[in-house]
N, C-alpha and C positions, 0 to 999 in steps of 0.2 A: 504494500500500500504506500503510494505518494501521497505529501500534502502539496497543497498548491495554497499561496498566501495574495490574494488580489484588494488591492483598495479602488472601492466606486466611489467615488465623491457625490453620485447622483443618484446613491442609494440614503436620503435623506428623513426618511420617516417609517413607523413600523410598517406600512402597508406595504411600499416599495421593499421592504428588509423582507417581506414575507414575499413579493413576488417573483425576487432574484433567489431565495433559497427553494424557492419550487420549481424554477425555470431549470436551477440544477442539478435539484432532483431530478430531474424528469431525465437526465441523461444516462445512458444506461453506463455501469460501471462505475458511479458514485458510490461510494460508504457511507458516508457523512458531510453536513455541514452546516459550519456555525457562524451566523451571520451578524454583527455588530454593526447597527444603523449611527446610532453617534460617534463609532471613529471611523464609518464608512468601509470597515471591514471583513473579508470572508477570508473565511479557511474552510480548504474542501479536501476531505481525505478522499482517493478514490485508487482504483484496479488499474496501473498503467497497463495491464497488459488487454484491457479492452475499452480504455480511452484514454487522449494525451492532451496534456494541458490546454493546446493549440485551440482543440474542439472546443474544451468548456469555454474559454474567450473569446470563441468565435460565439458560440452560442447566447453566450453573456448581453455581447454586444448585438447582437440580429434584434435582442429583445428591446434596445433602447438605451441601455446603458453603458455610459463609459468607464474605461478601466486604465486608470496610470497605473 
């Protein structure tokens, strides 16, 4: 298991904190993740060997949000 550590600066309120933690769920080969809306923070633990980082921030991003 990989973590992957991302900050969205436009993940700004619970609802958006709630929409980015199920956009990545939804991707298969996720384990976990834990999403901190007032430091704009996720940590995603997941399976690299049947997803890579590239995809979750591709995915991240398709939905709206940005990721430095």
């Amino acid at each position: 298991m990989k973590e992957l550590n991302l900050r969205i600066p436009s993940m700004h309120d619970e609802m958006s904190a709630k929409k980015v933690a199920s956009i990545i769920e939804g991707i298969r080969g996720i384990e976990d993740v834990n999403v901190d809306f007032q430091s704009g923070t996720v940590n995603v633990f997941y399976d690299e060997n049947q997803v890579i980082d590239e995809k979750i921030k591709y995915v991240i991003t398709k939905n709206g949000f940005e990721i430095k």
